[in-house]
N, C-alpha and C positions, 0 to 999 in steps of 0.2 A: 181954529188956528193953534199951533202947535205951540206949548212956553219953549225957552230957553233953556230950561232944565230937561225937557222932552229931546230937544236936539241935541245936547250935549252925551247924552244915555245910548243916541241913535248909532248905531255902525255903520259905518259907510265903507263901501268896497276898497279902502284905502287899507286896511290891517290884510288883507289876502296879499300883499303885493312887500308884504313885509315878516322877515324869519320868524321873530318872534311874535309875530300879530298876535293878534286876540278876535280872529273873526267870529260871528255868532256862528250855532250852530244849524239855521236854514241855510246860510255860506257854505256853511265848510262840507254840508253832504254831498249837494249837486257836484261838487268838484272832486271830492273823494270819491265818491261813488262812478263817476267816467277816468279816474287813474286805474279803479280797478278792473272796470270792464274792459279799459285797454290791455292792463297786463294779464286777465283770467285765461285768455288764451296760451299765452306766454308759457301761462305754467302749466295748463293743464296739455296743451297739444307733443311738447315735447316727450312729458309721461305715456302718454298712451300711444307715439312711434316709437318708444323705446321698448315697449310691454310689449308690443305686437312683434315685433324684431327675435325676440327674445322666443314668443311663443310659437311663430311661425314656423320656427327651428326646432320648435321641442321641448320648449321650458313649456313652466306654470308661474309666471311671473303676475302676481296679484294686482291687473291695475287699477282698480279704485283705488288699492292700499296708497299705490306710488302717485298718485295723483295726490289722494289727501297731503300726503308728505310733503307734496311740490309743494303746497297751498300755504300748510301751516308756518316751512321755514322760507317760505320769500317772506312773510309777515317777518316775523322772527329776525332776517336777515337783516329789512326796510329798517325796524325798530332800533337794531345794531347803526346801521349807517347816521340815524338821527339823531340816538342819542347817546351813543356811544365813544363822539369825539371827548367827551368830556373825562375817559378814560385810556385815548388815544388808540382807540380799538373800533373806530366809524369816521365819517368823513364831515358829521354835521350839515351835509348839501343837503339838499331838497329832490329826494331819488327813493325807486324803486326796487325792489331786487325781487328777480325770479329767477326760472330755471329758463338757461339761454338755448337759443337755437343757434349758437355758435357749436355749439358742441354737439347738434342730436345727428351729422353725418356720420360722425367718428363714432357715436356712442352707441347708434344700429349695428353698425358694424361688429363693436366688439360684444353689444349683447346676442349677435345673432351666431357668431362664432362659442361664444362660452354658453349660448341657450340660457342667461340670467343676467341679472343686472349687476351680483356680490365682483366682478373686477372693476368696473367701472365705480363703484362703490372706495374698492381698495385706490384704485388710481386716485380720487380725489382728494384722498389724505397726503400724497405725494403733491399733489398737485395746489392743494391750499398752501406747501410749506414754500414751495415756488413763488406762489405769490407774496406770504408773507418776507420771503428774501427781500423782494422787486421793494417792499413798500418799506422796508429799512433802507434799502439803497435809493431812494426814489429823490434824494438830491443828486448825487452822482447822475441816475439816467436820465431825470429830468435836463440834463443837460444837450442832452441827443434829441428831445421831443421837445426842439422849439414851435410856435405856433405852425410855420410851414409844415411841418411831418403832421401836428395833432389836424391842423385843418383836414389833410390828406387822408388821415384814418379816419376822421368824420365822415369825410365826402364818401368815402369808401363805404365804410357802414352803414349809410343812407342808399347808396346805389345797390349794396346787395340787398336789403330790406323790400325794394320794388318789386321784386320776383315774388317775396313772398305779397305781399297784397294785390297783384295781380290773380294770383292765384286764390285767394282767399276769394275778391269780387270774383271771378268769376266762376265761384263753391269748393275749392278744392278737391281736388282728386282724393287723396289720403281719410279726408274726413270719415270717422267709420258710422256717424250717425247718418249719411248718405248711402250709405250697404244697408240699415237695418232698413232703413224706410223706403230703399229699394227694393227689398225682400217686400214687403207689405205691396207694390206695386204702382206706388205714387211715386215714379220715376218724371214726368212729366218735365215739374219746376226743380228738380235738382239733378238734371245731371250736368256735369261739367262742362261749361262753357253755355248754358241755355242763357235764352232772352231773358226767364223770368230771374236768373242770378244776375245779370246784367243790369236789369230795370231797376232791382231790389236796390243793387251797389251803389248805382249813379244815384238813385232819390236821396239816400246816406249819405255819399258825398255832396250832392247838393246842397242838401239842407245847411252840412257842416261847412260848406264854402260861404254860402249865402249869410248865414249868423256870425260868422268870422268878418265876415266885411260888412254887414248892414244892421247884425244884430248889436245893440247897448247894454252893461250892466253885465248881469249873472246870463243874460241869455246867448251875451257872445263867448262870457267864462267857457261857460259850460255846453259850446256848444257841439262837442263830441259826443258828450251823455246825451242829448237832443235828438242827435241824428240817429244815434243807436236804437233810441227808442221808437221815433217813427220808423225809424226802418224795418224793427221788429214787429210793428202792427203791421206793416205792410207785408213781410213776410208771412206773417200769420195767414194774412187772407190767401197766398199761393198754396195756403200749407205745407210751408217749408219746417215749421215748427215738429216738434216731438215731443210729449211731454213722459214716454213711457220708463222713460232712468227714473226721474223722481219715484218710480210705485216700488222699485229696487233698492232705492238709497236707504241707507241706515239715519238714524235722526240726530247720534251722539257716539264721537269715536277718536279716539287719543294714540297717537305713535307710538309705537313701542320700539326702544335700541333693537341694531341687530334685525331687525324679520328678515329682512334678505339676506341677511349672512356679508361675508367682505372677505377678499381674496386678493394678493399683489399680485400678478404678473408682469415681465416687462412689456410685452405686445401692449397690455391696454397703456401702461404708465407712460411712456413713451410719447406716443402721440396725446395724452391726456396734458400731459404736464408741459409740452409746448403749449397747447392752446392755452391753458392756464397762465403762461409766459406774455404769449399776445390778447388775452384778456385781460390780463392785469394792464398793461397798454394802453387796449383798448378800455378803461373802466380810467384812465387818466382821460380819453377821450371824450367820453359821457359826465364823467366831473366839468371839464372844462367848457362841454355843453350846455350842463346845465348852468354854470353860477356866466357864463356870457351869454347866453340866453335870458337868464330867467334876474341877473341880479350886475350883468354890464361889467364885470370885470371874469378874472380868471383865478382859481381855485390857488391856495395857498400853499406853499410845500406839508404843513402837517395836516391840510384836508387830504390830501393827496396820500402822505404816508397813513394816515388813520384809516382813510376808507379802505387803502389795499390790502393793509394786515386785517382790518376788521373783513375782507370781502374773502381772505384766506382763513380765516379762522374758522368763519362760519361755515364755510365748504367744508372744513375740516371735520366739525361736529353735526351734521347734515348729514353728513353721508354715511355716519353712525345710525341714523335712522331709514337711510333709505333712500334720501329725496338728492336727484340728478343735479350736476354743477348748477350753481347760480350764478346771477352778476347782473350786473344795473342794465334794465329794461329804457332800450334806446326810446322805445315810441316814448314812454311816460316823459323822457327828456323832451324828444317835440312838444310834449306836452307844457313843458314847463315855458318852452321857448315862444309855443301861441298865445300863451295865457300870461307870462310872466306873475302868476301865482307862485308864491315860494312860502307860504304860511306852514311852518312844521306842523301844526297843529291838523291840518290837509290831510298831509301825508302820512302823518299819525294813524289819522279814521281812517286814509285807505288800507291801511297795516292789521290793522283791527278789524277790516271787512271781511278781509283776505283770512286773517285768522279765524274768524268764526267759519267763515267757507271750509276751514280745514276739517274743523270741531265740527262742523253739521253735515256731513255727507248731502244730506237733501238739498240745503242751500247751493253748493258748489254744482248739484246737477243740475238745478234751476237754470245757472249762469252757462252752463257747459249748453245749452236747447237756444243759446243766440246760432242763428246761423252763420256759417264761414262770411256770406257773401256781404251780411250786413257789417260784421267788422271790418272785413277787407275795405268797403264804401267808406268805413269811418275813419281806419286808420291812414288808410291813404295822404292824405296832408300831409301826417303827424310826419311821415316819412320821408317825406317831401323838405318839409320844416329841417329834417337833421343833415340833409345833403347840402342844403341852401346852408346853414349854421358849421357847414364846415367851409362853406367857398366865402361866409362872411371871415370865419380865420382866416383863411388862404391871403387873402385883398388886404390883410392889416402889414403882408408881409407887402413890399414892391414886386411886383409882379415881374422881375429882370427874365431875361433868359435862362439862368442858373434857378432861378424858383420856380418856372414853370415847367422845367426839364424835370426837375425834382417831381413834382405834383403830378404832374401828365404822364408822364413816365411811366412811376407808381403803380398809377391807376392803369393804365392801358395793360401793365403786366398783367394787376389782380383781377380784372375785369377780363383778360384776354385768356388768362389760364383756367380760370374758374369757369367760363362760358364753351370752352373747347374740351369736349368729354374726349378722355382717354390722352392726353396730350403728354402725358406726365410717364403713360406706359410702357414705353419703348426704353427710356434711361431708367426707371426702375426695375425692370429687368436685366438690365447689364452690371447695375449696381448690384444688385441680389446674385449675381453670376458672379460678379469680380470678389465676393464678400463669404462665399459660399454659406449660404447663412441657413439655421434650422429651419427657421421657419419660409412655410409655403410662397412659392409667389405669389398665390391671388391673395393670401390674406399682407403679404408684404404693400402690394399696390394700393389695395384700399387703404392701409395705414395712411401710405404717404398722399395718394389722392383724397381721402376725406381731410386731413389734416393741412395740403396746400392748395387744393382745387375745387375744395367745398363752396370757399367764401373768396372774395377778391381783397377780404380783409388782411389776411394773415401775408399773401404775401406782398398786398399795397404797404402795410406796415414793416416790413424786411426790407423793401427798397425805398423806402421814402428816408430809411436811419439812415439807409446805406450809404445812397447818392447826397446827403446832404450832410454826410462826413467824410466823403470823399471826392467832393465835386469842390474850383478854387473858389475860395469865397467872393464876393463882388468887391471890387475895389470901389473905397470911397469917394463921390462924387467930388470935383473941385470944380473949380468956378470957372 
């Protein structure tokens, strides 16, 4: 029988659920360690469509180099957001930062046009100064981005997010560890859309459905990292695995400023530094994700002003080394919102995982041999979580006619343009006609197509300010 001093000593899963906790450290791994597996791919998949973009066309864009980069300054980034409010340069929430797939349509683009990554490099110095505007003004816009619009860009964000975990469950196409091991001949259980990616995904998901609702304690925490795990023994037995990166990987390797070089043009700046516009937005989105998710109210105007200057800043100095836009990784917010874990101290060791992953090239390949289809299985929910966590905003507003015009609207635009390839080509052709402009029309149309019909984000977020600053407001009920 246990003394009284013995219990007093014990931790109980009550410090995970609070900022400054002091959870032990058999806690706080299980649950850093599934923040980081969600975000690994985050940062490493957009590097290596960016590399290939680049190379396809004729560069020699180094991508381990660009991968380690992504690795070492999401860590770096995360670190800023945590504990950087205290110099009004982070947001102090409980968030992750990587390299976003908001930005890797745009960012093919211009590296496949330039043959290297040094414009998109330059653009993001422009583009970090964007955001740090947004986050000095972020009383003034905060005014436009009541919960009906931020719900809206949630919802939004959560519905483009599904395409990519579909894709992931069932192995994605792009994956290039699917070409090597194609070449070797074991195409069987990986080609896109097989039964054995389907079976791998669903047991993932299961598992992480099942412990979500049936599992107690650390087993329902962490029941992401769970599923990742069986899912990757299971994978194994398909031989979906690869272990021949790690015999490549170097053991110890640090950034150096500058390797890619950096270049301004307006072509990339352009469309770079909107998105940056509507990431800073959407990073109001994921703050207010997280702390009504994870902590039941909504983010404070200097979390808000901290996080966005500190989310521009660090883009800023980032892209001095190399590593493509970042910004607060949506699923890790599901994450915050399944678990209501918000222990900095969490999210700390996830930053530090991520970091050594930078530092060890071997480690980061380790994590890079999970299969597509197993994280697709796992992240599924998370994604799920961020849809539902915007339509919980949406409902705080009254649901009138004027709010659902707003909302519905929105959506049906960003959702309608972004799902209808080429829609956008016929008036940016006339525009580029009426405008006589230098530059080509194919590379004009991708501009504007990867920058509005990439995601349903950017322009659900344009009409949600719109219509709910120029729509009459609801007259107050009387009796």
């Amino acid at each position: 029988m246990s003394t009284e001093k013995e219990k007093r000593n014990r931790k109980d899963n009550s410090e995970l659920f609070k900022w400054d906790g002091n959870p032990s450290l058999g806690q706080m791994l299980p649950l850093a360690a599934q923040h980081v597996l969600a975000a690994v791919v985050g940062c490493v998949t957009p590097a290596i469509l960016v590399a290939n973009a680049a190379n396809n066309a004729g560069g020699n864009v180094n991508m381990g180099l660009l991968i380690q980069v992504s690795l070492v300054f999401a860590a770096l980034s995360t670190f800023l957001q945590l504990f950087g409010n205290k110099i009004h340069l982070g947001s102090g929430l409980p968030v992750i930062i990587g390299v976003s797939f908001a930005y890797v349509p745009t960012m093919t683009a211009i590296a496949a046009q330039a043959q290297n990554v040094d414009t998109i490099l330059g653009a993001m110095v422009i583009g970090g100064i964007v955001a740090i505007i947004v986050g000095l003004s972020i009383k003034q816009i905060r005014k436009v981005f009541p919960p009906l619009v931020i719900g809206t860009v949630i919802f939004a964000i959560g519905l483009s997010l599904y395409t990519t975990a579909i894709n992931y469950m069932a192995g994605n196409p792009s994956n290039t560890y699917e070409v090597i091991v194609e070449e070797q001949g074991k195409t069987a259980a990986l080609v896109f859309g097989s039964w054995q990616n389907w079976l791998v995904a669903f047991i993932t998901l299961g598992i992480v459905v099942a412990l979500n609702h049936y599992g107690k304690g650390l087993f329902k925490l962490a029941s992401i990292l769970i599923g990742l795990v069986c899912g990757y023994v299971v994978a194994l037995c398909f031989g979906m695995v690869d272990f021949s990166a790690l015999s490549s990987a170097g053991w110890f390797q640090i950034p150096k400023p500058f390797e890619f070089g950096m270049r301004f043009e307006v072509s990339a700046i352009i469309p770079l530094a909107i998105l940056f516009l509507v990431n800073s937005i959407q990073a109001m989105g994921d703050f207010s994700a997280t702390t009504s998710g994870g902590m039941d109210r909504l983010p404070t105007d200097k979390e808000l002003n901290g996080g966005i200057i500190g989310y521009g800043i660090s883009n800023i100095v980032s892209s001095c080394f190399g590593c493509p836009p970042t910004a607060t990784f949506s699923q890790n917010v599901g994450i915050v919102g399944s678990t209501k874990v918000v222990a900095r101290k969490v999210f700390a060791m996830a930053a530090g995982i991520l970091l050594v992953a930078g530092m060890i090239p071997k480690f980061s390949a380790l994590l890079r041999t999970i299969p597509q289809c197993v994280l697709g299985g796992a992240v599924a929910s998370v994604f799920a979580s961020i849809a539902m966590t915007g339509i919980k905003l949406l409902v705080t507003e009254k649901l009138t006619f004027r709010n659902t015009t707003v909302a519905g609207l929105s959506i049906a635009i960003g959702m309608g343009v972004s799902l209808s390839d080429g829609c956008l080509n016929q008036m940016t052709q006339s525009i580029h006609s009426a405008l006589h402009m230098s530059m080509s029309l194919e590379n004009f149309q991708s501009i504007i197509n990867n920058t509005f019909a990439s995601s349903p984000v950017v322009l659900a977020t344009i009409f949600a300010v719109l219509l709910n600053l120029v729509l009459p407001k609801d007259k107050p009920e009387t009796e």
